[in-house]
C-alpha positions in Angstrom: -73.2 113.5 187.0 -74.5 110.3 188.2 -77.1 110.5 186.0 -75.5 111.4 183.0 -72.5 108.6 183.5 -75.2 106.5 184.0 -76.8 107.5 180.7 -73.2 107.4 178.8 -72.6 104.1 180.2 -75.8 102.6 179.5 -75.2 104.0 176.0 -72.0 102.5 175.8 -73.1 98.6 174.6 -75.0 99.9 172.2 -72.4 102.0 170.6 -70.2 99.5 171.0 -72.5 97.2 169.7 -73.3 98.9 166.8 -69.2 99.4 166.1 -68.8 95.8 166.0 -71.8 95.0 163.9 -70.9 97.4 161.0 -66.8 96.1 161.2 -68.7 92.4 160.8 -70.7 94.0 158.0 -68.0 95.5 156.3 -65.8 91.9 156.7 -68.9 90.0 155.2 -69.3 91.7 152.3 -65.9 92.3 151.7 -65.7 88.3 151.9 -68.8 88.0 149.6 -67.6 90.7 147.5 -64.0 87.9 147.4 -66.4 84.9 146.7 -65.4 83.7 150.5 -67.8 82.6 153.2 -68.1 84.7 156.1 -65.0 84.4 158.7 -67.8 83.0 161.6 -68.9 80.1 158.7 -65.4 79.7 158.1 -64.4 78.9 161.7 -67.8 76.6 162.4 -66.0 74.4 159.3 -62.8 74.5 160.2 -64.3 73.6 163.9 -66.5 70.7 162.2 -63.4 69.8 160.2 -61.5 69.0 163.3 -64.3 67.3 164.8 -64.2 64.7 162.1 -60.3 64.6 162.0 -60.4 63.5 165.7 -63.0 60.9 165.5 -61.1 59.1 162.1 -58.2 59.4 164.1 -60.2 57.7 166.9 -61.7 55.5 164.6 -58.5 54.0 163.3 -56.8 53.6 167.0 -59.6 51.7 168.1 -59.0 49.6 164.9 -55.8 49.0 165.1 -56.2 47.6 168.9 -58.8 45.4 167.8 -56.9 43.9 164.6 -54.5 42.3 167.1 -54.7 39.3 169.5 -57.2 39.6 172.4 -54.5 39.6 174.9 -55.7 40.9 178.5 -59.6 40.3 176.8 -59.6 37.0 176.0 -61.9 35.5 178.5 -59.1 33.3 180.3 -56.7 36.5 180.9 -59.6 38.9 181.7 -60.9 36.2 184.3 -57.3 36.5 185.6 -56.5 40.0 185.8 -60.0 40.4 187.8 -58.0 37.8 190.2 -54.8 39.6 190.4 -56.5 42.6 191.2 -58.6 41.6 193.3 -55.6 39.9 195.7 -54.3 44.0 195.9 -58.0 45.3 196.4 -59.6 42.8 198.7 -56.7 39.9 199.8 -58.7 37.4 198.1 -58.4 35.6 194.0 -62.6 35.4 194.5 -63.4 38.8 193.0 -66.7 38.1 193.0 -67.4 38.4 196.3 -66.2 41.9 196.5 -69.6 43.0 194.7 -71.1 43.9 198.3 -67.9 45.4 200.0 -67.5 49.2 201.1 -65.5 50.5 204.2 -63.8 54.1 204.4 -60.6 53.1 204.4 -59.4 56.1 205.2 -57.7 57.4 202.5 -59.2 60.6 202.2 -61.8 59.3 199.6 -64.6 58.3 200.7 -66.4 54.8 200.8 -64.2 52.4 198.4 -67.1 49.9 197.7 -67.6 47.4 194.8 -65.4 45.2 192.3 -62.5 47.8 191.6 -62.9 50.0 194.9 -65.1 52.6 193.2 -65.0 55.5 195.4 -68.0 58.4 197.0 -64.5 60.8 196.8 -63.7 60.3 193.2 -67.0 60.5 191.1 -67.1 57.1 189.8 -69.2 55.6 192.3 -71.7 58.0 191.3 -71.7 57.6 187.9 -72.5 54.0 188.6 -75.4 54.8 190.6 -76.6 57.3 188.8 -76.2 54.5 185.1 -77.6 51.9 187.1 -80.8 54.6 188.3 -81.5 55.5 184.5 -81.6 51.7 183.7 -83.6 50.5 187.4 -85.0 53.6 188.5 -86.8 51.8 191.5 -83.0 50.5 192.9 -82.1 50.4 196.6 -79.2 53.1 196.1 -81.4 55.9 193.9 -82.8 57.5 197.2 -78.9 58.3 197.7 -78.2 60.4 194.2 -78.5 63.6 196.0 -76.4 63.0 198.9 -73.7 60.8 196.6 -73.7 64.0 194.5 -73.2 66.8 197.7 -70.3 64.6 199.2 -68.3 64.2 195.3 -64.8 65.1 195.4 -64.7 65.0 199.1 -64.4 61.9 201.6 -67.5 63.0 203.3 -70.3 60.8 204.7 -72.9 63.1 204.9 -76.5 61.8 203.7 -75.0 57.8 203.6 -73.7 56.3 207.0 -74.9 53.4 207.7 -78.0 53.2 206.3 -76.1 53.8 202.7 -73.5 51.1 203.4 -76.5 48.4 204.2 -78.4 49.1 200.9 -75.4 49.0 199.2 -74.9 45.2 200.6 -78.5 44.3 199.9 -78.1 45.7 196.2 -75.0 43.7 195.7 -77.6 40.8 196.0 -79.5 42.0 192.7 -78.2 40.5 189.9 -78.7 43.7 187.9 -76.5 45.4 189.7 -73.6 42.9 189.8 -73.7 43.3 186.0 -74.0 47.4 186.1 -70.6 47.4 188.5 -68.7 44.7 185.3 -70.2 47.3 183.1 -68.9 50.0 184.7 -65.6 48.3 185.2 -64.9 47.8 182.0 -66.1 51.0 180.3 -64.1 53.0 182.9 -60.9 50.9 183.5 -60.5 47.7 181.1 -61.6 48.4 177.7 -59.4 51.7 178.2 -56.6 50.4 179.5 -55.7 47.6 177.1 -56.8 49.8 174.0 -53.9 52.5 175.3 -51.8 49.3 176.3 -52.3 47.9 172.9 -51.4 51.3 170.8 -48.3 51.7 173.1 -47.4 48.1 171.9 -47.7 46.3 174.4 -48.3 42.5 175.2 -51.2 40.8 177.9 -48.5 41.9 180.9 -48.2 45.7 179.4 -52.0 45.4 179.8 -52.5 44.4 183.6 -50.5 47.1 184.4 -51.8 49.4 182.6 -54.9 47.8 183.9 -53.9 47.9 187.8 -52.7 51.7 187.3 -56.1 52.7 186.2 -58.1 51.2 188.8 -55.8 52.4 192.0 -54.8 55.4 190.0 -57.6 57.0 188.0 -57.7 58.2 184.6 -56.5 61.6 185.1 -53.5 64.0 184.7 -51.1 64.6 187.9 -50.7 61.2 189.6 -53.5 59.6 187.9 -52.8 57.1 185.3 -52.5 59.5 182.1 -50.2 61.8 184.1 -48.0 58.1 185.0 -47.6 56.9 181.5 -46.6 60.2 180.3 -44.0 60.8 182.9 -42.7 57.2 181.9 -42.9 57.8 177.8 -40.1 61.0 178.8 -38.0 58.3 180.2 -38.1 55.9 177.6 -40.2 54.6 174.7 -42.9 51.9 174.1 -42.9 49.4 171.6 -45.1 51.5 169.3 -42.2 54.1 168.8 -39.5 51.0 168.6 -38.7 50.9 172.3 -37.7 47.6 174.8 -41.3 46.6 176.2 -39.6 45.0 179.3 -37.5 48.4 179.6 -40.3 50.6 178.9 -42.7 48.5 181.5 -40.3 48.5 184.2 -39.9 52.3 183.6 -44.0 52.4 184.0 -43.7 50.8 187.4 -40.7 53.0 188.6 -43.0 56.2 188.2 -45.9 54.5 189.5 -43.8 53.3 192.4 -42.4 56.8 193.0 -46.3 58.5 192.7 -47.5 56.4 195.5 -44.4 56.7 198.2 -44.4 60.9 196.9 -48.3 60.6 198.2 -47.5 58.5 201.4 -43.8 57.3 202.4 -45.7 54.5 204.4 -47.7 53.2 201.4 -47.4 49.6 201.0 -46.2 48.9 197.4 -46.6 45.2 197.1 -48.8 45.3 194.4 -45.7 46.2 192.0 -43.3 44.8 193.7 -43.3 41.6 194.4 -46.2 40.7 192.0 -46.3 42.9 188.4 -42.4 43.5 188.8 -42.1 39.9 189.6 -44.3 38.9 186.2 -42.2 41.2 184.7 -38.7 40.0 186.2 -39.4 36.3 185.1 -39.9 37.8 181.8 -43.4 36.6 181.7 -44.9 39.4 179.4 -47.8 36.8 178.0 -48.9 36.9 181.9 -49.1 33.2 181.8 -50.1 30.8 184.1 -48.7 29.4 186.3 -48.7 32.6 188.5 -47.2 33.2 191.8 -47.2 36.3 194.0 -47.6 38.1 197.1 -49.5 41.5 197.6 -49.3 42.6 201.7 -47.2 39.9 203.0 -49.7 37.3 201.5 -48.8 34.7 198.8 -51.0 34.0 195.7 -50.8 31.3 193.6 -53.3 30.3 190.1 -52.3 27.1 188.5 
């Protein structure tokens, strides 16, 4: 019995097989016999078709954000939004300086090192290292792919320590790196964040916090920053779709607000409140100078 089931089932594909070849040989020539292409060529151009849809659709967005002012990307405004962030990431409007930082800061992500607080927990600090590698293969930090890769997703230290953290400072000396983590930066979390700001309709403000969101947030669904906006768009609607901006912004930081004291009760919220809800407050949506904030007790103030 063995045997034979063995025999019947080893039979089986083939049969099987064999069923399913002749019922795609009867459908292709019937389809030839129509003047229509085979069903499998018919799905690889209806597959191609959407392909090309998405990328014209893609294609358009992008130029419709860049038919319009320059907003947070005009050099003046990008120069500032590096300075407001940088007063929430590391207390200090000299964001350059932060180029050598890491510290686990214990929030259950790993080192936060770098100009934005790119992160051994959430991927993106690898993918700088590993962009960086492919461009300097002989780099301070390449030695540490395998270990950066093992410890992904988790706030794990295994493979770096020490040793990781103090050629992570001597790298922040090379000037090629400096300008891999602005890369990085802005292919990840600015040129994103003011395109979707700037199809959503909204001004240089709408833009920082957009901005902001995506670098404490991430990019993703849930509680990062797509699964934010979205939440906010079912409470009310951008300027795109003929909503309030100011109404529509302060929504944004409502949800945002709520995602970060849902995560941890304690979690200081200064960052929105007393300095984007402020901007927002004055009615400042050009994000113009002066500016005047405080982000952890600490007051900020660009001329």
């Amino acid at each position: 019995m063995k045997r034979t089931g063995f025999l019947l089932f080893a039979l089986a594909p083939v049969l099987i097989t064999a069923a399913v070849y002749g019922s795609t040989s009867e459908h292709a020539v019937a389809d030839a016999k129509d003047g229509r292409p085979p069903a499998s060529q018919s799905r690889a151009a209806a597959g191609r078709a959407a392909t090309e849809r998405a990328a014209a659709e893609r294609a358009a967005d992008d130029a419709a954000a860049a038919a319009g002012p320059a907003g947070l990307a005009a050099p003046a405004k990008k120069e500032l939004a590096q300075e407001i962030v940088a007063s929430a990431e590391n207390s200090t409007l000299n964001w350059r300086t932060a180029y050598g930082y890491i510290e686990d800061i214990g929030d259950g992500q790993g080192y936060t090192a770098g100009i934005v607080g790119f992160c051994t927990g959430t991927h993106d600090l690898l993918t700088l290292v590993e962009r960086y590698t492919r461009a300097h293969p002989d780099n301070g930090l390449a030695r540490y792919l395998p270990a950066l890769r093992a410890v992904d997703g988790t706030d794990s230290h295994a493979g770096l320590g020490p040793d990781f953290i103090a050629a992570w400072h001597h790298e922040a000396g090379v000037a090629a790196f400096r300008e891999a983590q602005d890369s990085e930066r802005d292919r990840v979390y600015f040129d994103p964040a003011v395109r979707r700001a700037k199809l959503d309709g909204l001004g240089t403000l709408g833009q920082f916090i957009y901005y902001d969101a995506l670098v404490m947030h991430g990019p993703g669904t849930g509680d990062g920053f797509q699964g934010l906006r979205e939440r906010a768009l079912r409470e009310a609607a951008p300027p795109s779709e003929g909503g309030d901006e100011r109404t529509y912004l302060g929504t944004f930081l409502d949800v945002r607000r709520a995602a970060m004291k849902t995560k941890d009760p304690d979690r200081d919220t200064t960052r929105i409140d007393t300095a984007q809800r402020r901007f927002l407050d004055e009615g400042n949506l050009g994000l113009d100078t002066p500016l005047r904030w405080q982000v952890y007790g600490e007051t900020y103030h660009v001329p």
